[in-house]
LUMGU-160664 format. One record per residue: residue in three letters; chain; x negated, y negated, z of N, C-alpha, C, O in turn. Coordinates in pm, whole numbers, always signed. Atoms other than C-alpha are relative to their C-alpha. Layout:
LUMGU-160664
[pt "Ala","A",[X,Y,Z],[X,Y,Z],[X,Y,Z],[X,Y,Z]],
...
***
This chain:
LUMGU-160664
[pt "Unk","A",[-135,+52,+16],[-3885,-2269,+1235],[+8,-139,+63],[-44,-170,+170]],
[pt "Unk","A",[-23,+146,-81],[-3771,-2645,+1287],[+33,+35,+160],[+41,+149,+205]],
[pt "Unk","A",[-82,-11,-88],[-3637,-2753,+1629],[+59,-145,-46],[+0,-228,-115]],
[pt "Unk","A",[-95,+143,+30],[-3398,-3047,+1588],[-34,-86,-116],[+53,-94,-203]],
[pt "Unk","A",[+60,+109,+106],[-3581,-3294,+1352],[-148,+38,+19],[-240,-38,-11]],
[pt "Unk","A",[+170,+62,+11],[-3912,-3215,+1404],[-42,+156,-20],[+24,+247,+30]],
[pt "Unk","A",[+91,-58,+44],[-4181,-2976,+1251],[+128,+101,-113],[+175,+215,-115]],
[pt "Unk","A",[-78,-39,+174],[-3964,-2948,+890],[-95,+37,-92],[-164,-59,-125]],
[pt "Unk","A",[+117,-36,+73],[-4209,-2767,+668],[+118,-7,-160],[+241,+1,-159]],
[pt "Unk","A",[-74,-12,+120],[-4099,-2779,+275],[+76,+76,-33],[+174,+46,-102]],
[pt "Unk","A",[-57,-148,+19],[-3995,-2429,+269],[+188,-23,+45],[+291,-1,-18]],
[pt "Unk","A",[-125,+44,-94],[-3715,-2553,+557],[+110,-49,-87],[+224,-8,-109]],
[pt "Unk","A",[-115,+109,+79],[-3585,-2847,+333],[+37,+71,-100],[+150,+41,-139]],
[pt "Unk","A",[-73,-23,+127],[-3534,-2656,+38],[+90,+92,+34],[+204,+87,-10]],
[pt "Unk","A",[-99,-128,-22],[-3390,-2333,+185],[+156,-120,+52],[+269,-86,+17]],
[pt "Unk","A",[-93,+39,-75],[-3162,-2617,+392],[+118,-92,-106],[+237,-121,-90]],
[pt "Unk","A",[-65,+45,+112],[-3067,-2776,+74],[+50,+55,-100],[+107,-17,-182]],
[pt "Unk","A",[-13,-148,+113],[-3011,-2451,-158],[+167,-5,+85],[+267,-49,+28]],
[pt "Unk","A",[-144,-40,-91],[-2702,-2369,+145],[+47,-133,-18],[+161,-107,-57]],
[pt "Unk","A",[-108,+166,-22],[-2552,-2741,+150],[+19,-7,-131],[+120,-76,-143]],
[pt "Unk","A",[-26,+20,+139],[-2551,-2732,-245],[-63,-62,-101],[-38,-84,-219]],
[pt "Unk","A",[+145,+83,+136],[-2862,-2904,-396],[-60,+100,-83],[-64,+221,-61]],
[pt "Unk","A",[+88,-89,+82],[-3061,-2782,-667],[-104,-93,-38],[-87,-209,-78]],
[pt "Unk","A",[+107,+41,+148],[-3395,-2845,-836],[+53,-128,-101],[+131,-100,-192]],
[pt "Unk","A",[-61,+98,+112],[-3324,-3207,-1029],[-105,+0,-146],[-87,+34,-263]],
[pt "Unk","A",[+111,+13,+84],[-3655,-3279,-1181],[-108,-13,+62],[-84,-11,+183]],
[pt "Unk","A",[+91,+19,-44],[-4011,-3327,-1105],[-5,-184,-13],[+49,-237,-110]],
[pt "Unk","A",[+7,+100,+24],[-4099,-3704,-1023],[-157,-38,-10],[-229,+53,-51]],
[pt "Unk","A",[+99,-19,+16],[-4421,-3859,-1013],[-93,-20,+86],[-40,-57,+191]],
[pt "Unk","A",[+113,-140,-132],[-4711,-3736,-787],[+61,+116,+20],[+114,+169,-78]],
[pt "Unk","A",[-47,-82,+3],[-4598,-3477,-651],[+112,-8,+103],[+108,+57,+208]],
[pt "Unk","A",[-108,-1,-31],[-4255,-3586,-559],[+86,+96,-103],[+57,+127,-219]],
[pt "Unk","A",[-52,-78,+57],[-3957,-3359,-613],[+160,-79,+1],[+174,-165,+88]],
[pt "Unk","A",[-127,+28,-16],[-3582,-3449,-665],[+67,+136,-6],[+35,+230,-79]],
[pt "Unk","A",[-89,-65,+27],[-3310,-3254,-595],[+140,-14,+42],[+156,-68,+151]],
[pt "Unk","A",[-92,+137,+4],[-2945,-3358,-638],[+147,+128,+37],[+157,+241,-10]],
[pt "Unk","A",[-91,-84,+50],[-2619,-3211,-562],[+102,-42,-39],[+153,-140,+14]],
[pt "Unk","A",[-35,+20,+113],[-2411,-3193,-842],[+142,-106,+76],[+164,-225,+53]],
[pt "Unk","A",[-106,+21,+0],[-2076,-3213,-660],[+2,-159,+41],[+72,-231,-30]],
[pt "Unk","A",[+24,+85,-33],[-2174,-3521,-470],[-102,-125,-69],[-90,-238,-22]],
[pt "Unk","A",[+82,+15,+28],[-2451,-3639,-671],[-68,-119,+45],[-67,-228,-12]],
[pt "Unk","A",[+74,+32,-147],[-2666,-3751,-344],[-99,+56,-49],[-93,+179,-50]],
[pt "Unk","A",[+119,-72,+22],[-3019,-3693,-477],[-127,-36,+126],[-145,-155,+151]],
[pt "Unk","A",[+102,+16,-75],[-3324,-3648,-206],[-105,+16,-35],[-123,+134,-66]],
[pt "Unk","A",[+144,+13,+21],[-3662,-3709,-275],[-81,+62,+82],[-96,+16,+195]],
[pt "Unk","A",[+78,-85,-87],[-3886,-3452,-147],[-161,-57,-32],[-182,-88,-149]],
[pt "Unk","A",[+147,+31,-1],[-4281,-3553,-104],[-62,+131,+18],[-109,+170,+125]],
[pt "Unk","A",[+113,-146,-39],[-4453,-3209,-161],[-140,+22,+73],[-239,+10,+1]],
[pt "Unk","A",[+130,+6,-54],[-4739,-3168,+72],[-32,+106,+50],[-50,+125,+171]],
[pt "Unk","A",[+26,-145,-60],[-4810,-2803,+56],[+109,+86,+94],[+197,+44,+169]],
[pt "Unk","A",[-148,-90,-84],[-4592,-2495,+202],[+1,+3,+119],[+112,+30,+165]],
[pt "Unk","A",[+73,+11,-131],[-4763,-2524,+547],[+28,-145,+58],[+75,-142,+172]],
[pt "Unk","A",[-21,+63,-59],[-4737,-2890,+595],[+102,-34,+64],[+170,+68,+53]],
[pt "Unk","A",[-114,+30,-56],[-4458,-3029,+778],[+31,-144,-11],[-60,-207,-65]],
[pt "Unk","A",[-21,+114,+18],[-4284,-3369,+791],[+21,-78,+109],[+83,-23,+201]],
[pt "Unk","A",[-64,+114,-96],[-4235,-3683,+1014],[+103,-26,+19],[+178,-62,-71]],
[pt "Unk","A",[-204,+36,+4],[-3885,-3733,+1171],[+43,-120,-85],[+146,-139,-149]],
[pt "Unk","A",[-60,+108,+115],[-3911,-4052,+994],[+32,+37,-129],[+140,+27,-187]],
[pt "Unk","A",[-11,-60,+137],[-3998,-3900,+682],[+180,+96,-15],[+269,+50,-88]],
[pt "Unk","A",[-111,-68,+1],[-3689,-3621,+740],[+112,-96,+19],[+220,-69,-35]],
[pt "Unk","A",[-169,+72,-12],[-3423,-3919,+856],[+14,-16,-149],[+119,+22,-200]],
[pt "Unk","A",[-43,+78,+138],[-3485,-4080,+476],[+61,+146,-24],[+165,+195,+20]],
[pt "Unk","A",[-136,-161,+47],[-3371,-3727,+332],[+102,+2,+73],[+192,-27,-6]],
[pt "Unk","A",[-117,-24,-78],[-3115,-3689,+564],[+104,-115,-28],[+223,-85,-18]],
[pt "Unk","A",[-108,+68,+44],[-2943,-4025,+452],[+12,+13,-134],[+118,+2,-195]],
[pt "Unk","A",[+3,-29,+206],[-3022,-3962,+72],[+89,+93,-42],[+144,+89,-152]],
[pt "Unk","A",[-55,-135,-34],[-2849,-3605,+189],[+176,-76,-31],[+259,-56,-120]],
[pt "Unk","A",[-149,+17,+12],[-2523,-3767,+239],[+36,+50,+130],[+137,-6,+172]],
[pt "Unk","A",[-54,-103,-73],[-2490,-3510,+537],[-9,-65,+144],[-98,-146,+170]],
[pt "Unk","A",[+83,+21,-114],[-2487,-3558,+891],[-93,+46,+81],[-107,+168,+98]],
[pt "Unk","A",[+89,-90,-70],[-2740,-3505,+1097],[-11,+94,+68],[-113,+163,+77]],
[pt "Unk","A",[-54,-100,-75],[-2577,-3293,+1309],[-28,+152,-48],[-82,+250,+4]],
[pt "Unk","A",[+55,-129,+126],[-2580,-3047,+981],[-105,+89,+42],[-126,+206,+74]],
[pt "Unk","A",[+165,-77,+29],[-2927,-3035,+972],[-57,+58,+152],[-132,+155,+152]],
[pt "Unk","A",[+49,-87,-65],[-2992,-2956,+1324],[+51,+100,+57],[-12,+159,+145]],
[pt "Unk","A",[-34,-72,-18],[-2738,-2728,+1346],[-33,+149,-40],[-15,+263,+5]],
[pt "Unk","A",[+67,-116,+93],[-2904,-2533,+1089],[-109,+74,+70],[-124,+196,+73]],
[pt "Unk","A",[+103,-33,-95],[-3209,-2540,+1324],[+47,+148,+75],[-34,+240,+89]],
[pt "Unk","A",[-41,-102,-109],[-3022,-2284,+1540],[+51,+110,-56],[+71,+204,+20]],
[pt "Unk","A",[-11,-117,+79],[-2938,-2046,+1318],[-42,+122,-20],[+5,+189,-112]],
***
């Protein structure tokens, strides 16, 4: 499980984006992912790097402004 911003594995971001209201947009290319939500349509660019890897807080801030959300959100979720 995350703690605050740090050790976000893919699994994290999507489950954390499924509850805030994103979905699945499209596949981009490598193996980037979009997914957008509708109401807002705030799309984040996910960099797939396996279900195991995890991400750089840098890497997680860009999502997190692409998000729309505050950060607060996301590490509130942490505690969950």
């Amino acid at each position: 499980m995350p703690k605050g911003l740090s050790n976000w594995s893919y699994k994290n971001i999507i489950e954390f984006l499924t509850e805030n209201g994103f979905e699945f947009h499209e596949e981009r290319k490598g193996s980037h992912e979009a997914w957008i939500n509708p109401n807002t349509q705030k799309i984040v660019e996910i960099n797939y790097h396996g279900k195991n890897g995890t991400y750089s807080e840098r890497t997680l801030e860009t999502m997190i402004r692409q998000s729309g959300l505050d950060k607060k959100v996301w590490r509130k979720w942490t505690q969950s």
